[in-house]
N, C-alpha and C positions, 0 to 999 in steps of 0.2 A: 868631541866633535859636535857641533849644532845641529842642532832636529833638522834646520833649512838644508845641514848640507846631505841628509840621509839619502832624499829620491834622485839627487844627481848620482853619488856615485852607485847607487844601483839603476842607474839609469845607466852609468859607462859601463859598469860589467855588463849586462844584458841577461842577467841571470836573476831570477827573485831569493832574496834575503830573508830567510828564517827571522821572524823577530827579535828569538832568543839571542842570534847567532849576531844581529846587528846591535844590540843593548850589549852584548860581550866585548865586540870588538872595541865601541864606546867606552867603556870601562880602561880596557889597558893601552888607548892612542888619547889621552886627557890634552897633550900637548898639539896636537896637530895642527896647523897653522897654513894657511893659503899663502905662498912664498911672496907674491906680485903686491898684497896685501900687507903685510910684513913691511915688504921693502917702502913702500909709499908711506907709512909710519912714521919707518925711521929718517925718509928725507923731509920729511914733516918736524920732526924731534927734533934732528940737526940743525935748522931753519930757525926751531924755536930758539935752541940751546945758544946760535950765534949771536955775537955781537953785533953784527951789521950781516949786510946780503954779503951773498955766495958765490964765489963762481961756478960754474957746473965742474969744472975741475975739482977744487976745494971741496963741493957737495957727494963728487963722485969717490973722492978719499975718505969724507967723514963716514960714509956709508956704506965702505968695503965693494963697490960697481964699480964695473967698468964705466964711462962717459957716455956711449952708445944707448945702455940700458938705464942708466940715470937719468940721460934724455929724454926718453920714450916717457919713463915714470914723470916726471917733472910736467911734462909735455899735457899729460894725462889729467894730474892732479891741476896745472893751470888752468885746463879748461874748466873748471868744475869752480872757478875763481878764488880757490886754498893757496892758491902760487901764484906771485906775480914777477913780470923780469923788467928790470930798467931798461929802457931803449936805449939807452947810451950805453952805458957800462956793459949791457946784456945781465947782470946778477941778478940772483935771485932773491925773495925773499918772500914771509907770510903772507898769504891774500887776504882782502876782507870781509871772504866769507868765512874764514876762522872768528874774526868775530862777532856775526853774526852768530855762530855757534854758541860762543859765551855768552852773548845776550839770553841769550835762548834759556841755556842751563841756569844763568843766574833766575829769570822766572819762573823756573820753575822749581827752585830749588823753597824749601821751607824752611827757613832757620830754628825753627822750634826743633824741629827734626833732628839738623843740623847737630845742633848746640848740647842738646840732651846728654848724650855721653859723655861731654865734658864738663857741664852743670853737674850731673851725678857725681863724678870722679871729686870735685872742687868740692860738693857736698860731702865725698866722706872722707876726703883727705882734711879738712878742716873741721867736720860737726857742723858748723855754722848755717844758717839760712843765706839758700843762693838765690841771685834771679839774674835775668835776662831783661834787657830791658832797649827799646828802640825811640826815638823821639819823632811823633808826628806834629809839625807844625813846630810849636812851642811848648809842646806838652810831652812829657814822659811817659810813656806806655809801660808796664809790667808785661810781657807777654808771657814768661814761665816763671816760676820759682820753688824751689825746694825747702823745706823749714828744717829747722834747726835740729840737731840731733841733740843734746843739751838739756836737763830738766831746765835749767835757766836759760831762758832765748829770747831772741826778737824776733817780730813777727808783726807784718804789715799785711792788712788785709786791701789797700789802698789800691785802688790798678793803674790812675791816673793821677799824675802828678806835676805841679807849677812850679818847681823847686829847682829844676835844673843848677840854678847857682850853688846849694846848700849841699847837695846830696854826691856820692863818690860815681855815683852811674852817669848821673846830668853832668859834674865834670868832665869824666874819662870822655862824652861824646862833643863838651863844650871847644874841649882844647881843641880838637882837628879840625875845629870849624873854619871859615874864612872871619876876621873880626864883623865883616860890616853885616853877617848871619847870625854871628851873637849879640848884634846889637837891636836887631830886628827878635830877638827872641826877647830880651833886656826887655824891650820898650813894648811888649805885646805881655808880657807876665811880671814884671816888674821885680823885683829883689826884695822878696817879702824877710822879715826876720823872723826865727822860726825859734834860736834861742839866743842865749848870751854869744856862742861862737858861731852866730851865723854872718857869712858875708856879706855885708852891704853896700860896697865900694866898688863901680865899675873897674877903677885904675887895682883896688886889693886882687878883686877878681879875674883880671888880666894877669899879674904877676903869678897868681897859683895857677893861673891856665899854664903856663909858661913852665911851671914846676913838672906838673904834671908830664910836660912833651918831656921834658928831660929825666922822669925816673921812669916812664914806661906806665906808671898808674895813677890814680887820683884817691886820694882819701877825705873820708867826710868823719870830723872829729867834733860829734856830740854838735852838730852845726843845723840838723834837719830834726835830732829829736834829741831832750838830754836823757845823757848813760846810753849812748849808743855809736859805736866806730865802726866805720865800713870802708869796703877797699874796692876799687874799681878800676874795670883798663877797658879802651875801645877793641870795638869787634869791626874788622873793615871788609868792602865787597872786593872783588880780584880787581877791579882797576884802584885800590886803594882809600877808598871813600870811605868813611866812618859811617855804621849804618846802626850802631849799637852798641850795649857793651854788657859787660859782667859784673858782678860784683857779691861781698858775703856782708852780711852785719853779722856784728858781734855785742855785748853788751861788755861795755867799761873793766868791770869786774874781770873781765877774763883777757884783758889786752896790757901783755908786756912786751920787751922789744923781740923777745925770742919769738915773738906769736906771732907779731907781726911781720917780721925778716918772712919767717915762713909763709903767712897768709900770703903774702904781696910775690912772692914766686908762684905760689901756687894759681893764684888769680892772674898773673898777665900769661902763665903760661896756658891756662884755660882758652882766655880773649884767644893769643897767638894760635891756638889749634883750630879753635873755631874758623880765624881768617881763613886759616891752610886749608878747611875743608870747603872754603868758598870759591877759591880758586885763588891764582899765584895772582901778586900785587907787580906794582912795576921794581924796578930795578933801583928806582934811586927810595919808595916806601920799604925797599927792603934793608938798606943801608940804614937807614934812618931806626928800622927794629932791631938791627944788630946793633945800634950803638944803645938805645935804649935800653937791650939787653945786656949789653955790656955795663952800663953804668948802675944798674940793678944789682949783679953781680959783683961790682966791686964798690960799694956805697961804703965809706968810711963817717961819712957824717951821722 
């Protein structure tokens, strides 16, 4: 039960509650639940869960209510602007103070924070050095990274970076872009060559953008430093925008196909938790990471 709800209901009995006796009861009622509260939820849930509005019929079946007491609820949660109803049709569906809510939570959310438990995980399922990385402007941000578990490792002390074309992180974030935002990135940093397999071809680097969407991840092979492979996939915010992404280097030496199948699971499925802890994307970015996932998992090439 919540501390807020303690002085009400010794407010309704009218008798004073032993300390002890109120920390006891607490203990063995852990589920207790305000029923009106509850129910407003779930036609919230419902709402979200539909494909299109509702009718208070339909809303009042998804949610086990009679119509009467579905209306009331409804009635309630509109005013509060979480509910809105089409004049024509009368259906229902989400208000746009839900997303105002999401706004909200996305600033305050810290992706360092965020990503950490998943960095780690990716850091010890692999050994490898992880990082986190975000792009401001035209430039690459490192914001976390974990080093290499490996006597033999790679390791960037770099924080900022103009490399976007070369590297597996600036990929995984290039691909989701709109082109004419990669081209303003292009023409503000230029496509430096960094070694022999680096790209320097707008039309080459279009083509592996293009790779990229269709395997789920991006790899940077010996392209940003030589004797060095790294694997990358974007990290997106709940309306589906690319705002970052993940990735592990490895040094040449320790990269065969066995390593790699596993690296490249291990790293989109990283990216993908991280989204999920950002909040749900839309419905057709979600199709879009089941196929990715799909073609991940059955890669015969």
């Amino acid at each position: 039960m919540p501390d807020s709800l303690v002085p009400i209901s010794r407010a309704a009995s009218h008798k004073p509650v032993p300390m002890a006796k109120a920390i006891g009861a607490k203990a063995k009622k852990p589920g207790l639940t305000i029923q009106s509260v509850d129910r407003a939820f779930d036609i919230l849930e419902a709402l979200a869960r539909s494909s299109g509005p509702m009718s208070l019929a339909d809303l009042s079946l998804a949610v086990r209510l009679n119509p009467s007491t579905c209306h009331h609820l409804v009635g309630t949660i509109g005013r509060r602007g979480y509910i809105t109803q089409n004049e024509e049709t009368k259906r229902y569906s989400l208000g746009s103070k839900i997303f105002q809510l999401s706004e909200a939570r996305t600033g305050q959310i810290n992706l360092i924070d965020v990503a950490m438990p998943f960095l780690t995980r990716l850091n010890q399922k692999t050994g490898e050095a992880t990082h986190l990385v975000v792009i401001e402007g035209a430039e690459l941000v490192t914001i976390a990274k974990l080093g290499s578990q490996h006597a033999v490792k790679v390791d960037s002390t770099a924080r900022r970076s103009d490399a976007a074309h070369a590297t597996a992180t600036g990929k995984a974030i290039l691909a989701w872009l709109p082109e004419s935002q990669i081209d303003e990135i292009l023409k503000a940093r230029g496509m430096e060559r960094f070694t022999a397999e680096t790209i320097t071809s707008r039309r080459a680097l279009i083509e592996e953008l293009r790779l990229v969407r269709r395997h789920g991840y991006s790899e940077d092979r010996e392209e940003f430093e030589p004797g060095v492979h790294c694997i990358g996939a974007a990290i997106r915010s709940h309306k589906g925008a690319v705002i970052g992404s993940v990735s592990i280097s490895m040094p040449t030496m320790r990269v065969s196909e066995e390593t790699l199948v596993k690296a490249r699971k291990e790293v989109v499925w990283a990216a993908q938790e991280i989204t999920k802890q950002l909040g749900p994307t839309s419905r057709a970015d979600r199709s879009g990471q089941r196929m990715a996932e799909f073609r991940q998992n059955n890669r015969t090439e």
